[in-house]
LUMLOTI-922193 format. One record per residue (C-alpha): x, y, z; residue in three letters. Coordinates in steps of 0.05 Angstrom, whole numbers, padded with zeros to 5 digits, always signed. Example, Ala and Ser with C-alpha at 12.3 -4.5 7.8 and 13.67 -1.06 7.14 Angstrom:
! LUMLOTI-922193
+00246-00090+00156ala+00273-00021+00143ser
***
This chain:
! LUMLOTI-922193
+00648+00133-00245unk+00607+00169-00191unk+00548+00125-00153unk+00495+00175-00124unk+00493+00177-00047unk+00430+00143-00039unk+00409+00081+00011unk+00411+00026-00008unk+00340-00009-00012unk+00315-00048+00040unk+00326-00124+00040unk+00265-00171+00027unk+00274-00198+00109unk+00250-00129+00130unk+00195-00120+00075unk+00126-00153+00086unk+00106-00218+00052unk+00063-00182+00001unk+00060-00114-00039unk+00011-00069-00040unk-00022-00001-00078unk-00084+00036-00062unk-00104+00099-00099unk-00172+00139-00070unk-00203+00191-00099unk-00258+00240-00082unk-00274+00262-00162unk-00259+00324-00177unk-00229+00343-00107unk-00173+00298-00085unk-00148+00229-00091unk-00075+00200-00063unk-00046+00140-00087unk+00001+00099-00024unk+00039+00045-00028unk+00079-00004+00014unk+00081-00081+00039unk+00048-00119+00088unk+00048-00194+00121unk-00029-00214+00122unk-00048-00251+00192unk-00044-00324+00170unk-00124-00348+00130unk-00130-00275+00112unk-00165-00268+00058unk-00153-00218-00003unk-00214-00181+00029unk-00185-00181+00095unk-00124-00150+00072unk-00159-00099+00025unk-00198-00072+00092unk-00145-00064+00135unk-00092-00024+00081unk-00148+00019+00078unk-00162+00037+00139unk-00087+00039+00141unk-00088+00085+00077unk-00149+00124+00117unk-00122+00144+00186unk-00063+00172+00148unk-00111+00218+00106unk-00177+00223+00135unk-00208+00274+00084unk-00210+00203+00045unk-00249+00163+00091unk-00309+00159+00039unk-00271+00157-00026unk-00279+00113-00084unk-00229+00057-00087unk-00196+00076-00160unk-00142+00020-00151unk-00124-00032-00116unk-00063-00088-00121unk-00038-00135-00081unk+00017-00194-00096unk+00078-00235-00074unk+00129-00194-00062unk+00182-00228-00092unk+00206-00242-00162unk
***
C-alpha cells in the first residue's frame, strides 16, 4: 500500500477556536468563496466576527469590497 505524500493536517492547537466560510459575489461578474478559522476576541459577538472575516475576506480581494454576502458560516470548530 502506497500513502500519498501529502501533510499531514494541522492539529486543532494551531487552528482557531471557530470555523468559518464567506462567499461574495458581484452577480454576474465575480464572486470568491474563502475559508479558514479564527479565535473571536472574548464577548464578540456573531456580528463582530462576521465584520472582521470580511474585511479579512476584503483586503485579500478588493474588487469585492461592495459585494453581496451570498454565504456566510460560522461554528465550533471541533467535533
Amino acid at each position: 500500500m502506497t500513502t500519498p505524500n501529502t501533510p499531514p493536517p494541522p492539529d486543532a492547537a494551531t487552528q482557531g477556536s471557530h470555523q468559518w466560510i464567506l462567499t461574495l459575489e458581484l452577480p454576474g461578474r465575480a464572486a470568491a468563496t474563502q475559508y479558514g478559522t479564527w479565535n473571536p476576541h472574548p464577548g464578540s459577538t456573531r456580528h463582530d466576527v462576521f465584520v472582521a472575516i470580511r474585511q479579512h475576506v476584503t483586503n485579500r480581494f478588493p474588487d469585492l469590497e461592495r459585494a453581496t454576502v451570498a454565504f456566510f458560516a460560522l461554528e465550533p470548530n471541533q467535533l
